[in-house]
Every structure is written in C-alpha cells, then in structure tokens.
C-alpha positions as CSV (number, residue, x, y, z in Angstrom):
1,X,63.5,-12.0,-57.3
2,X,66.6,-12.3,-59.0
3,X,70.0,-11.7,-57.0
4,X,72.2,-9.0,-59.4
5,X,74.9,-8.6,-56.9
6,X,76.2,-10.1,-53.7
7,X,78.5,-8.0,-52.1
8,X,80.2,-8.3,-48.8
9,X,80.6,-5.1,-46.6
10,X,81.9,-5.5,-43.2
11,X,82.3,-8.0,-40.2
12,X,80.6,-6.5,-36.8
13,X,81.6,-8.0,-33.3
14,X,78.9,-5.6,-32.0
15,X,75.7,-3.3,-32.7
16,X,77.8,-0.3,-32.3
17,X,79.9,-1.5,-35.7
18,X,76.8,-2.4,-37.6
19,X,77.3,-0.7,-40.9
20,X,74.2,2.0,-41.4
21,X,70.6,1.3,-40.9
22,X,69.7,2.6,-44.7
23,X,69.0,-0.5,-46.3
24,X,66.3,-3.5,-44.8
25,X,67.7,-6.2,-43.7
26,X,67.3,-10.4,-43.3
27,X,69.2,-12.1,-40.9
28,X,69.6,-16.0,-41.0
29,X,70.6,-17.7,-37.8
30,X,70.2,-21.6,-36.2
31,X,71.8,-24.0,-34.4
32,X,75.9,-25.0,-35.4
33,X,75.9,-27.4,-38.0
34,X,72.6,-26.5,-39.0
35,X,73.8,-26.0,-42.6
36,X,73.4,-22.4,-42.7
37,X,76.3,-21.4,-44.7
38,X,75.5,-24.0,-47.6
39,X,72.2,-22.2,-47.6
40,X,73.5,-18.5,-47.9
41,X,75.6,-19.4,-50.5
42,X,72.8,-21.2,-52.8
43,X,70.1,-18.0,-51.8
44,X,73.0,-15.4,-53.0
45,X,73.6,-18.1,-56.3
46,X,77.6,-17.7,-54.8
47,X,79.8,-20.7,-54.0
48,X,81.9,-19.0,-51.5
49,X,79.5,-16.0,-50.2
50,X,79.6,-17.5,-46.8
51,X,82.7,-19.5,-45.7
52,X,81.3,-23.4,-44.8
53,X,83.7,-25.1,-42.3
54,X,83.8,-28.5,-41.1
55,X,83.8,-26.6,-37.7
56,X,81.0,-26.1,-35.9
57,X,80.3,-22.4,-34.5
58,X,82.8,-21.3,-37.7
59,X,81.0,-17.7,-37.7
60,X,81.5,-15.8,-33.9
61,X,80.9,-12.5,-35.8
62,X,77.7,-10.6,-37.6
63,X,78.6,-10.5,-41.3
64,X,76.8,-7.8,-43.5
65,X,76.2,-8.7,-47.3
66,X,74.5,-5.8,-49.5
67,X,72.1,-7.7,-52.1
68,X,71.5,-6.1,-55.4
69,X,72.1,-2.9,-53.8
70,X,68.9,-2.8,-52.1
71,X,69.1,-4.8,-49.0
72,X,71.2,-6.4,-46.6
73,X,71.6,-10.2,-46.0
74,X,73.0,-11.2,-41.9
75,X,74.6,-13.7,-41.5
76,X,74.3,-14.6,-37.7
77,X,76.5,-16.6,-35.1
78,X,75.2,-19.7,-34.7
79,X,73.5,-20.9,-31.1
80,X,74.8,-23.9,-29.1
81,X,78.6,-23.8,-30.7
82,X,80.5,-25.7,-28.2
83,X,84.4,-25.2,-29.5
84,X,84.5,-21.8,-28.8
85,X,85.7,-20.3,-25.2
86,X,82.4,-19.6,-23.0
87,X,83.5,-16.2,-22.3
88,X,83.3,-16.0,-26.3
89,X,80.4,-17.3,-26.6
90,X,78.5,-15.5,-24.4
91,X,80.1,-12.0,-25.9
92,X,79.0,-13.2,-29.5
93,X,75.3,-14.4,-27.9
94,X,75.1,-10.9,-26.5
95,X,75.7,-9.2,-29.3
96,X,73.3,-11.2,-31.4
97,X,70.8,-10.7,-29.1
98,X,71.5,-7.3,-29.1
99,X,71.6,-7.0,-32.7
100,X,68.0,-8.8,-33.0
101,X,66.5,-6.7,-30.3
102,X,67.5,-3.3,-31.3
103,X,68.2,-3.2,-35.2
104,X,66.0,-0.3,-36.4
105,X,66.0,-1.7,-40.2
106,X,65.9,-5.5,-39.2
107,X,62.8,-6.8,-41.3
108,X,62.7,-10.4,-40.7
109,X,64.8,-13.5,-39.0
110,X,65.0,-16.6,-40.6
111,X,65.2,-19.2,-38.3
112,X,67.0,-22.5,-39.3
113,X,65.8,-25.5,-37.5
114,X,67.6,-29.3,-38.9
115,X,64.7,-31.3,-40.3
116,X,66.6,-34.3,-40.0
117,X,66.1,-34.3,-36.3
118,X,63.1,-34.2,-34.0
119,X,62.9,-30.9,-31.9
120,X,66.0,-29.5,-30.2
121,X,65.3,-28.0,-26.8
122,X,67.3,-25.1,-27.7
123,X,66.0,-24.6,-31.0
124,X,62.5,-24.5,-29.5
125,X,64.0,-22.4,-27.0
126,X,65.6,-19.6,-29.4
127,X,62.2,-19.8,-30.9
128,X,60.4,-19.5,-27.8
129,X,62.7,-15.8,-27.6
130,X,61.9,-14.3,-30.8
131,X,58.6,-14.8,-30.1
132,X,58.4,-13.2,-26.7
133,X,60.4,-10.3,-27.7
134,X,58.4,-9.6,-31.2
135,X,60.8,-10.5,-33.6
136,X,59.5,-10.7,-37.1
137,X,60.8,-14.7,-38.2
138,X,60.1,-17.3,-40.2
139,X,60.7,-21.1,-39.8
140,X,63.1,-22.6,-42.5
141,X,63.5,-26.3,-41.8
142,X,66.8,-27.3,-43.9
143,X,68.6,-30.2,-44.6
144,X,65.6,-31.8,-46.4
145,X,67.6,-33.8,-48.3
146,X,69.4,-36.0,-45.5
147,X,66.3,-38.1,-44.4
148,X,63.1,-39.6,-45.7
149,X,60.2,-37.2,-46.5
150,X,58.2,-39.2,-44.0
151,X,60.7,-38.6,-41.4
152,X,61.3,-34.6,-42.6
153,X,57.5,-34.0,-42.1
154,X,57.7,-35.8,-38.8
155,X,59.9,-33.7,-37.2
156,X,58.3,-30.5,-38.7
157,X,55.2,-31.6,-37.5
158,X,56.3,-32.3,-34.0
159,X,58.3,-28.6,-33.7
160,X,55.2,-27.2,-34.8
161,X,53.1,-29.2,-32.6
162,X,55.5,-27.8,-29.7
163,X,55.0,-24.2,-30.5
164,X,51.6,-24.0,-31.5
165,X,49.9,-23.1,-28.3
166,X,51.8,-20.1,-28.4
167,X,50.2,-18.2,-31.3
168,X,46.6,-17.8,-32.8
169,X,48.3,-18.4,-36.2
170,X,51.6,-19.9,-36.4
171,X,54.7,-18.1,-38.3
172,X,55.5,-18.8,-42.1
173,X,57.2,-22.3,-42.2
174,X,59.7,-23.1,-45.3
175,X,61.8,-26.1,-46.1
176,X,64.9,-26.4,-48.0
177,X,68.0,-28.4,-49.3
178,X,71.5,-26.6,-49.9
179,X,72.1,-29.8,-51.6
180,X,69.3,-30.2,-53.7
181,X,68.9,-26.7,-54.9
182,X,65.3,-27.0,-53.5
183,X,63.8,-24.3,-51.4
184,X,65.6,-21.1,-52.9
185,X,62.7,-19.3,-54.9
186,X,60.6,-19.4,-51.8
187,X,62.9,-17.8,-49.6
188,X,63.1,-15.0,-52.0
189,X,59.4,-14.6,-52.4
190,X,59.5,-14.0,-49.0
191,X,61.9,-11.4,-48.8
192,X,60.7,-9.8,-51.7
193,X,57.2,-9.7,-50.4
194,X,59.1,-7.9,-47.2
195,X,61.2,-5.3,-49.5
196,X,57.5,-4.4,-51.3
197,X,55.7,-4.1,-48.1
198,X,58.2,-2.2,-46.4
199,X,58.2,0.3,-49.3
200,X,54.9,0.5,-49.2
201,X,54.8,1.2,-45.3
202,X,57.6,4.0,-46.0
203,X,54.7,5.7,-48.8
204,X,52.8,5.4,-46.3
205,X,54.7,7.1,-43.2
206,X,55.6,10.0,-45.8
207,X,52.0,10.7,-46.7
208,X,51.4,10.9,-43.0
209,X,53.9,12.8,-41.7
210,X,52.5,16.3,-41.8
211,X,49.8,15.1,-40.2
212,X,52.3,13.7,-37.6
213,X,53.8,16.3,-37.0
214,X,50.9,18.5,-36.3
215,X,49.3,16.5,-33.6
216,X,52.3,14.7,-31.6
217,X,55.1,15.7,-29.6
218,X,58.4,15.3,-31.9
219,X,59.6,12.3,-28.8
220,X,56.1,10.5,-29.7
221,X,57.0,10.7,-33.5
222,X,57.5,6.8,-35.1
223,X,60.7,5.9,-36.6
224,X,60.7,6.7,-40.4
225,X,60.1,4.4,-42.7
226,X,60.4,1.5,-40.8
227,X,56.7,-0.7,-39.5
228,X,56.4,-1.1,-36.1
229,X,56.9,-5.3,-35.5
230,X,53.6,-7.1,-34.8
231,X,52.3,-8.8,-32.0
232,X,52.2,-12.7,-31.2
233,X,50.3,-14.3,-29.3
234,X,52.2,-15.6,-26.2
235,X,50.7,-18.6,-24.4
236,X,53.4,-19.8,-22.5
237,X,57.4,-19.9,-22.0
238,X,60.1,-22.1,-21.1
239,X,62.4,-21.9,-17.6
240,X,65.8,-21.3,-18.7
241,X,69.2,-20.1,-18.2
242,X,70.3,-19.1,-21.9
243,X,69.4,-15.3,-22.0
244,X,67.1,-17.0,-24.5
C-alpha cells in the first residue's frame, strides 16, 4: 500500500464530534510512552503527522487523519498517563472507550504493547477489554530496537503466554521499530487486507439487500456496508477497577 496523502481533519473530545462514519477506520492506541507517535509518523511516511512530546499522555483527545482519501487513521489517548488531572483522565478514558465500543466504521485497533518490557498489568488488562467486548485488534509490539532480540522475543512470548488461554487462536501479532524503519510494510498489509475485505463485505451486503428487505423487519436490517465484528473465545478475565 502506498500512502498518497496524509491529511489531518479534526480533533474529537467525544463520539458525538467524531467527523462522519463514511470512511473505515484504524485506530492505534497503548500505554504513555509506548512510542506511538514515532510510529504514526513513520506508517503515514510524515515527520510531524503526529506531534511526539517528551511528555507522557501528550494526546488527551481522538485525532482523525484521512489516508489517501480512502480511510481514516485514530490516533487514540494513550492508557495509564499519570500527568494529567484524574478527572481528565477519566473523561478522555471514557470517551475512548466509548469511541472503541460504538464506532459503526471502526475496522480494526492496533494495540501497542513496549517490547522492551515484560508484560504490563494494564497492558494485559486493556487487552483483556477489547477482547471481551469484540473489538477487532491486533498486537503491535514496538520499540524493537531498544533491547536484545533475545530479550524482545522474551517478552512477546510471555504477553502471549498470558493471553493465550483466552482464545482458540490468538490475534495477529506484529513487531516494529519507529527507529529502525522496521515494521511499516506489515502494518500496511494489514490494513490493506482490511480496506479489501471490507469492500468486499459492502458487494456483498448490496447483492443481498433485496433479499433483506423482503424477509426482515426494516429494525432487524444490518448496518450497511459495514461486517458485523467476530467472536473470541473468552476463557477468563481479570478483577479490576479500570472500566477496562
């Protein structure tokens, strides 16, 4: 896939200022400091797409980027941000949640996780949420370039370890370095495997429709265009405060 364009369209503190639900989106999100900004900016092939601060929890609000003019990068608040006021944090957390939850055109979640460390409660946690609440993700393990591969695979192979009993199959897993360039071409296989799928799926519902129509109610009628989010496997969850 190559990236044409990389255009910013609004800032939303809230579902309700999300800009229209026309175009699929991918939404990136992990822990503060996770290196998420460094990574936007080498997947878009834009220094300064997203803004990278020194300052943890940097982004509080859900920023919209149209991609080639036919889908929508997120860029997500990150989780765990510890300079901002609670009552902030738990208004941005909501309205991510919200977001993730209830975003008609949201295709898939990219969920960073640090490589350089061993598994984060919270990350496993966040995790532990999509999962439960059928959200479409993927596992990106970043920061590849900060430790030894022996140590990188370590830690991926222990957050794996930790999640596997909940699925039969366990979720796409990618690694990348911001640093390194590495990593790039396979996030964008995967989003353009989504974008040809999806289009498929909307060929599909179109066909169908008069069929639709003539046997259910118009209140039964499915969403156009847009697949209806898979099932995991749920084995078992975690006791915790976070809404997560």
């Amino acid at each position: 896939m190559n990236i044409s364009s990389a255009i910013f369209d609004r800032s939303a503190p809230d579902l309700d200022s999300c800009p229209d639900e026309s175009l699929p989106e991918f939404a990136f999100i992990g822990r503060s400091n996770v290196g998420k900004s460094s990574l936007l900016n080498m997947l878009s092939g834009q220094r300064d797409l997203a803004r990278v601060s020194p300052r943890p929890g940097f982004t509080r609000l859900i920023n919209f980027f149209t991609m080639s003019k036919r889908w929508r990068l997120v860029d997500l608040p990150g989780y765990g941000f510890a300079q901002v006021a609670r009552e902030n944090s738990a208004r941005f957390n909501e309205a991510v949640l919200d977001y993730l939850q209830h975003r008609a055109n949201l295709c898939c979640v990219f969920a960073l996780i640090d490589s350089s460390l061993p598994p984060q409660k919270i990350d496993l946690e966040f995790v532990e949420w999509l999962t439960s609440k059928r959200v479409p993700y993927v596992l990106v393990f970043t920061k590849t370039d900060t430790a030894t591969l022996a140590q990188v695979q370590t830690n991926i192979a222990a957050f794996t370890d930790c999640i596997s009993g909940w699925f039969e199959k366990l979720p796409e897993i990618l690694s990348c370095s911001a640093t390194a360039m590495q990593g790039r071409r396979e996030l964008l296989e995967v989003i353009e495997k989504s974008l040809t799928t999806q289009g498929a799926g909307q060929a599909q519902a179109a066909a169908e429709q008069p069929y639709l129509d003539a046997v259910l109610a118009p209140e039964d009628l499915p969403a156009p265009g847009w697949p209806v989010r898979a099932t995991a496997t749920h084995k078992k969850r975690f006791n915790r405060a976070r809404p997560w």
